[in-house]
N, CA and C atoms as an extended XYZ file, in Angstrom:
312
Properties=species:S:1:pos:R:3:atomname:S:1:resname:S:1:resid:I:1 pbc="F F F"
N        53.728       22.131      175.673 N   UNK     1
C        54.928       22.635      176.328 CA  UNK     1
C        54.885       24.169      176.294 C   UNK     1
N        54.972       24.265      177.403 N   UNK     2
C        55.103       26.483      177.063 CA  UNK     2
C        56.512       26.535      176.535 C   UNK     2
N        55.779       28.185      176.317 N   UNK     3
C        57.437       28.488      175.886 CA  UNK     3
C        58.413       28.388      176.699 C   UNK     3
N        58.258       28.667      177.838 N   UNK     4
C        59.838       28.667      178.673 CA  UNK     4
C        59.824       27.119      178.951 C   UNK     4
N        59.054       26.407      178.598 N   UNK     5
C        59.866       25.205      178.638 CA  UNK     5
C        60.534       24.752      177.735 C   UNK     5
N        60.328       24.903      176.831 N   UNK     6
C        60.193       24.931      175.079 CA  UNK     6
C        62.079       25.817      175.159 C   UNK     6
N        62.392       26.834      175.425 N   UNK     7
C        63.677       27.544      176.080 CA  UNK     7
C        64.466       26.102      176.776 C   UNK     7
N        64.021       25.975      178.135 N   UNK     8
C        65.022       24.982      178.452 CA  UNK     8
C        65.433       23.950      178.306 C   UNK     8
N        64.165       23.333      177.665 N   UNK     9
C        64.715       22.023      176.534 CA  UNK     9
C        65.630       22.494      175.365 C   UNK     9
N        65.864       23.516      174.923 N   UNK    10
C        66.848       23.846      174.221 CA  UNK    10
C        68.120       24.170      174.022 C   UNK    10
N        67.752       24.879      175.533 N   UNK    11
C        69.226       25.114      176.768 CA  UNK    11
C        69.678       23.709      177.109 C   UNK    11
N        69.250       23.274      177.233 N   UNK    12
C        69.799       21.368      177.507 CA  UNK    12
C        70.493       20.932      176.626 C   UNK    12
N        70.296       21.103      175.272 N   UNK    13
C        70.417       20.418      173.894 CA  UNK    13
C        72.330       20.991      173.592 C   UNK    13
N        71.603       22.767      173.551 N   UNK    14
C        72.389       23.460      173.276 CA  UNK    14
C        73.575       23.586      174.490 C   UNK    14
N        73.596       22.874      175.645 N   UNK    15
C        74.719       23.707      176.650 CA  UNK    15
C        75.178       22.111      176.719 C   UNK    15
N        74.971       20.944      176.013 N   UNK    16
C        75.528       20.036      176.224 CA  UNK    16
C        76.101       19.376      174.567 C   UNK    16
N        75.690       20.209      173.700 N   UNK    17
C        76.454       19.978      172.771 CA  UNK    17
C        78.271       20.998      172.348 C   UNK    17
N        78.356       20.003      172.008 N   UNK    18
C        80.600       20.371      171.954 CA  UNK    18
C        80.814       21.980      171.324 C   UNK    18
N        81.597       22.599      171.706 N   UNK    19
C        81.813       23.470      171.055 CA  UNK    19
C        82.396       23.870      169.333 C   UNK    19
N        81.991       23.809      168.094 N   UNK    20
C        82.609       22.991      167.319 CA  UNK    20
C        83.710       23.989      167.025 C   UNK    20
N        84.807       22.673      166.864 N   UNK    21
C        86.460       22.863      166.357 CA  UNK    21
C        86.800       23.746      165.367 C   UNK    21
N        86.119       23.386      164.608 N   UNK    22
C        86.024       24.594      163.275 CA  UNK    22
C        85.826       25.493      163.644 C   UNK    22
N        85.216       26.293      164.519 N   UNK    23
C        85.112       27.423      165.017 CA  UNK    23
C        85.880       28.132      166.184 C   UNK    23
N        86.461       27.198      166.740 N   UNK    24
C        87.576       28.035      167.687 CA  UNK    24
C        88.438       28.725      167.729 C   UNK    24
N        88.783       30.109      167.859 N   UNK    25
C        89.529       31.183      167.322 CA  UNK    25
C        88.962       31.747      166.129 C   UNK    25
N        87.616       31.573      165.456 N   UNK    26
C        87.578       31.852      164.276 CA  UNK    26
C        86.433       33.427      164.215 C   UNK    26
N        87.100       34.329      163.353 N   UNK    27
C        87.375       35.382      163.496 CA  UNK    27
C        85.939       35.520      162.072 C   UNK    27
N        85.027       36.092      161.951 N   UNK    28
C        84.263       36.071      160.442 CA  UNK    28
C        83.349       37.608      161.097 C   UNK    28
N        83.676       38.322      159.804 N   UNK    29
C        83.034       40.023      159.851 CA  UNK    29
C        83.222       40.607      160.874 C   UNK    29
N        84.249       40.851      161.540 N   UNK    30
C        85.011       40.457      162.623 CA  UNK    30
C        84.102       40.427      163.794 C   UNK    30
N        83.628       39.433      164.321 N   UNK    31
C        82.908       38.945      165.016 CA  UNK    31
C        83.765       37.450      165.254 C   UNK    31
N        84.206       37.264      166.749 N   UNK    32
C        84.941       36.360      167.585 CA  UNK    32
C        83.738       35.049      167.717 C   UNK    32
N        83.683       34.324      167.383 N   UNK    33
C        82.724       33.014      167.615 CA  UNK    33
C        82.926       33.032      168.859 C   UNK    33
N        83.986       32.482      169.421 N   UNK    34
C        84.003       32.374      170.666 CA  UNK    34
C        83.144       33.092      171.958 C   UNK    34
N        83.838       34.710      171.765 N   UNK    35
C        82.646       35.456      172.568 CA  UNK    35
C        81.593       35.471      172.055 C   UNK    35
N        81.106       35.613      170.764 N   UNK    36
C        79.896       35.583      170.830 CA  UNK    36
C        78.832       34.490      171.208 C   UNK    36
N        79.693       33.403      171.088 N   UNK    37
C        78.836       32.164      171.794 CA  UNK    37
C        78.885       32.342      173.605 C   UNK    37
N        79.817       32.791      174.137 N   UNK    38
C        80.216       33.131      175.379 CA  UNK    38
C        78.819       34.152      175.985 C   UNK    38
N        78.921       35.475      175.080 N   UNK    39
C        77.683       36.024      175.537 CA  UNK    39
C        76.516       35.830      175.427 C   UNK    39
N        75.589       35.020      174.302 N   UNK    40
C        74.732       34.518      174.037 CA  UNK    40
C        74.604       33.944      175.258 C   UNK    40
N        75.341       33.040      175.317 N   UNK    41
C        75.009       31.712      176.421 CA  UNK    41
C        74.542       32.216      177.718 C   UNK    41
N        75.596       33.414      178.175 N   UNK    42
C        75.422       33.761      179.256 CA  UNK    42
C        73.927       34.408      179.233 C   UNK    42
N        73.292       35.458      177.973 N   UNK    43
C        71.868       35.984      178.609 CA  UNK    43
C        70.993       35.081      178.705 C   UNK    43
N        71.253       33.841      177.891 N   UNK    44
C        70.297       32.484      178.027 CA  UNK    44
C        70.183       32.468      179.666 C   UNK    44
N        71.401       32.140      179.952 N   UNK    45
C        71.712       31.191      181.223 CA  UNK    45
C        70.845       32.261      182.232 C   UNK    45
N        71.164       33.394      181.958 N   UNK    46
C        70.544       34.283      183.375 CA  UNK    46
C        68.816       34.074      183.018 C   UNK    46
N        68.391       34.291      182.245 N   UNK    47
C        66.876       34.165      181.917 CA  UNK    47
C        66.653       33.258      182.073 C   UNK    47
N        67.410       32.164      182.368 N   UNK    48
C        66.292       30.895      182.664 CA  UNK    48
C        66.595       30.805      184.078 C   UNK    48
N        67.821       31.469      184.639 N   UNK    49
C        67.825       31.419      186.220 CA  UNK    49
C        67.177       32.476      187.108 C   UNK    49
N        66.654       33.559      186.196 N   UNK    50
C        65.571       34.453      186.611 CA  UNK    50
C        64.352       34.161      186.068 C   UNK    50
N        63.734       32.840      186.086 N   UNK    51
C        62.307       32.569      185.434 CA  UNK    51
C        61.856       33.431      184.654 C   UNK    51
N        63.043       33.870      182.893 N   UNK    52
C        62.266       34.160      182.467 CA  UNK    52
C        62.697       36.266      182.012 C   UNK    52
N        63.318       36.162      183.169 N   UNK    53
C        63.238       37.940      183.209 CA  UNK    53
C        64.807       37.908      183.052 C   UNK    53
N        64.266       39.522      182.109 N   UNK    54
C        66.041       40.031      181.747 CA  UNK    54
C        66.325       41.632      182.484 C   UNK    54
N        67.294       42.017      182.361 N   UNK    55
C        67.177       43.215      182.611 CA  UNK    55
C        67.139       44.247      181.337 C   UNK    55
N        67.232       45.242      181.370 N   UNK    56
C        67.141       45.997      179.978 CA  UNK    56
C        68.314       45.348      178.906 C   UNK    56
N        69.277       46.319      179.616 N   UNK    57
C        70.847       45.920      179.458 CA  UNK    57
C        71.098       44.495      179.695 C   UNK    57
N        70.637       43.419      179.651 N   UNK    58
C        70.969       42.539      179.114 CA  UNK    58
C        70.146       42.099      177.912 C   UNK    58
N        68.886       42.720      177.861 N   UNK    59
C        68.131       41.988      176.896 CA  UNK    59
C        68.978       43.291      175.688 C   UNK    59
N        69.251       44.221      175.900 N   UNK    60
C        70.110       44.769      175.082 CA  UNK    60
C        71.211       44.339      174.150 C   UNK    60
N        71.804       43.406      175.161 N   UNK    61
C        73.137       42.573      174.689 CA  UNK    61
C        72.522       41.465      174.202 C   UNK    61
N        71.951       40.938      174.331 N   UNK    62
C        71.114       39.837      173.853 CA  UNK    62
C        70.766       39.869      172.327 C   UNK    62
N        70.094       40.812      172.155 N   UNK    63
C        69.267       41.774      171.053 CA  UNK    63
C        70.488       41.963      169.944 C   UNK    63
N        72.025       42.143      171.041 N   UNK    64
C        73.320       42.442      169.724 CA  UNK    64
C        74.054       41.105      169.127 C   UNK    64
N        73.905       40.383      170.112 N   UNK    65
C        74.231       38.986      169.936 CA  UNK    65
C        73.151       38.293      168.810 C   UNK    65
N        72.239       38.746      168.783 N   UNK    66
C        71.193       38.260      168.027 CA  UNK    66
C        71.861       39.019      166.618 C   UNK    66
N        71.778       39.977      166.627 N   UNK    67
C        72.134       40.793      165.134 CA  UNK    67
C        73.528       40.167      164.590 C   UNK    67
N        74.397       39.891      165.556 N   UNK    68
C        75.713       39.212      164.844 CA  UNK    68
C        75.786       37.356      164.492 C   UNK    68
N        74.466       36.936      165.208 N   UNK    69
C        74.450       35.495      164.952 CA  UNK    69
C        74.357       35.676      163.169 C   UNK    69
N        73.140       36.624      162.996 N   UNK    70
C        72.566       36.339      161.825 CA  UNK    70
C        73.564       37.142      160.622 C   UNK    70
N        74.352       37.390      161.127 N   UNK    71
C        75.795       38.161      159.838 CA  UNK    71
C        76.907       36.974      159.653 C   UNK    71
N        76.745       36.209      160.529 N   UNK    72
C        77.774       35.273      160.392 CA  UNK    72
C        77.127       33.782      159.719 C   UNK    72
N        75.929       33.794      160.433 N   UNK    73
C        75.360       32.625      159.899 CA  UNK    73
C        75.864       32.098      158.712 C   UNK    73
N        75.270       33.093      157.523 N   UNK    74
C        75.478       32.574      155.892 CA  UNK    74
C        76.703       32.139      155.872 C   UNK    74
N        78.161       32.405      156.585 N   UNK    75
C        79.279       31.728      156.048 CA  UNK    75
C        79.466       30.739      156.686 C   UNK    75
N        78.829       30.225      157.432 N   UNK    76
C        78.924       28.634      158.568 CA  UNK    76
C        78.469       27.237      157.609 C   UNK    76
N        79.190       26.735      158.046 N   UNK    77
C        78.294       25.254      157.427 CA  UNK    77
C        78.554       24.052      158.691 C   UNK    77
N        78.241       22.942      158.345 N   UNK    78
C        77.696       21.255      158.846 CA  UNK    78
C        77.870       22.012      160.696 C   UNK    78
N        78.623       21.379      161.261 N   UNK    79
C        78.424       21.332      162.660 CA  UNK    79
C        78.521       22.956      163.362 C   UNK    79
N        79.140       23.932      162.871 N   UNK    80
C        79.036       25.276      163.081 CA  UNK    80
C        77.925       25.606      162.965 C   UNK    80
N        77.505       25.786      161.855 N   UNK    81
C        76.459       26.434      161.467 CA  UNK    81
C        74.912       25.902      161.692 C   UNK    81
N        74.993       24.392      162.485 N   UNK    82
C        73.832       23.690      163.112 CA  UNK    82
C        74.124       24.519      164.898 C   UNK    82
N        75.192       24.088      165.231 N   UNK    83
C        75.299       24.811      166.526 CA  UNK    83
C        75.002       26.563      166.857 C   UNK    83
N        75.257       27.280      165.634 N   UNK    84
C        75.335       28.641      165.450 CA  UNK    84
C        73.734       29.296      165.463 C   UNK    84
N        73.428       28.328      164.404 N   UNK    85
C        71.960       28.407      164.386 CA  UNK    85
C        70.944       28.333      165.067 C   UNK    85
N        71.341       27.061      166.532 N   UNK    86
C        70.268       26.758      167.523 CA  UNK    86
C        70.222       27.671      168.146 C   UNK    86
N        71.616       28.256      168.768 N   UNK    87
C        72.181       29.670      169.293 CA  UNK    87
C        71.144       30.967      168.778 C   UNK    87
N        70.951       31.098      167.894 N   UNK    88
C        70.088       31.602      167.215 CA  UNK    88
C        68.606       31.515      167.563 C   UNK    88
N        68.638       30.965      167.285 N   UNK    89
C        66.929       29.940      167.837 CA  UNK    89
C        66.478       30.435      169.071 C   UNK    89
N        67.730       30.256      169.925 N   UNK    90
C        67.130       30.332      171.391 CA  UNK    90
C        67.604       31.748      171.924 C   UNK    90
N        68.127       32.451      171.354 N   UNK    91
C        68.129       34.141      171.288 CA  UNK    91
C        66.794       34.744      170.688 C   UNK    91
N        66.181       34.142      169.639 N   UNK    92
C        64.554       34.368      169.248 CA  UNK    92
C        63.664       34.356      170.094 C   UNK    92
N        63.561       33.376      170.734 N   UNK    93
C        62.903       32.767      171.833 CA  UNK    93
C        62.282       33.531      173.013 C   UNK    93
N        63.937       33.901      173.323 N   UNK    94
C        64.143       34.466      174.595 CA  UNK    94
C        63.605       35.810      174.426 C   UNK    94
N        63.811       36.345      173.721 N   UNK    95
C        63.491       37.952      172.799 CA  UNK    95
C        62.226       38.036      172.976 C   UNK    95
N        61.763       36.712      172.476 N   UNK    96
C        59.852       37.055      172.325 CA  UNK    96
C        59.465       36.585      173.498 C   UNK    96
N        59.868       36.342      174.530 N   UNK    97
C        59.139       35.280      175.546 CA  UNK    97
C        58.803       36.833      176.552 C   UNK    97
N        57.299       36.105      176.272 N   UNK    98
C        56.396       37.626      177.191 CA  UNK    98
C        55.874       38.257      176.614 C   UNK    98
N        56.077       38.087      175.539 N   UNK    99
C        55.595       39.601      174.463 CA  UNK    99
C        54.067       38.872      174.109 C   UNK    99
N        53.484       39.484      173.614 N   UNK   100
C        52.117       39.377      173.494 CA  UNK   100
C        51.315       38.262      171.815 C   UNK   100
N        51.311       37.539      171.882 N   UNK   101
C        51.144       36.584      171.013 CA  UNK   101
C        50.169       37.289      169.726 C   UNK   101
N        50.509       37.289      168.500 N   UNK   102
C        50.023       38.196      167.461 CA  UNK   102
C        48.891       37.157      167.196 C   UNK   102
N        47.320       37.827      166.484 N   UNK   103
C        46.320       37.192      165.870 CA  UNK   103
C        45.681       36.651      166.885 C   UNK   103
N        45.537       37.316      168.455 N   UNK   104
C        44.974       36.607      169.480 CA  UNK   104
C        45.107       35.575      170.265 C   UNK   104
């Protein structure tokens, strides 16, 4: 599977699983779950509807969304913090997809 397929099988997983309850309105280092799942989603969504390509300024926002997944992470647990995490995952992904594969 390449990577960008490897991306939209994840985007599948992730854009059809529930938003979890525990997390709605919930406010941690003050970082909004809500938007931040809101913007995540959205640089996903454009990179896989541009095969792949971001623009600066979004891979920018992307890049910040990435830095606040991983501040919030440690206080998440069971269905948050599985959903928070894939979120995560596929902000990694997306980050490295193109970049030049290390050790040849």
């Amino acid at each position: 599977m390449s990577d960008l397929e490897t991306i939209r099988a994840m985007w599948e997983e992730q854009s059809h699983a529930p938003f979890p309850p525990g997390s709605s309105g919930e406010v941690l280092q003050g970082i909004n779950l809500i938007k931040l799942d809101a913007e995540t989603a959205g640089c996903v969504s454009i990179f896989l509807r541009q095969q792949g390509k971001l623009t600066a300024e979004r891979r920018k926002l992307l890049q910040e969304c990435q830095n606040r997944l991983e501040r919030v992470l440690p206080d998440l647990s069971g269905a948050s913090r599985e959903y928070f995490e894939r979120l995560w995952r596929l902000s990694c992904l997306v980050q490295r997809y193109g970049l030049p594969k290390k050790g040849g």
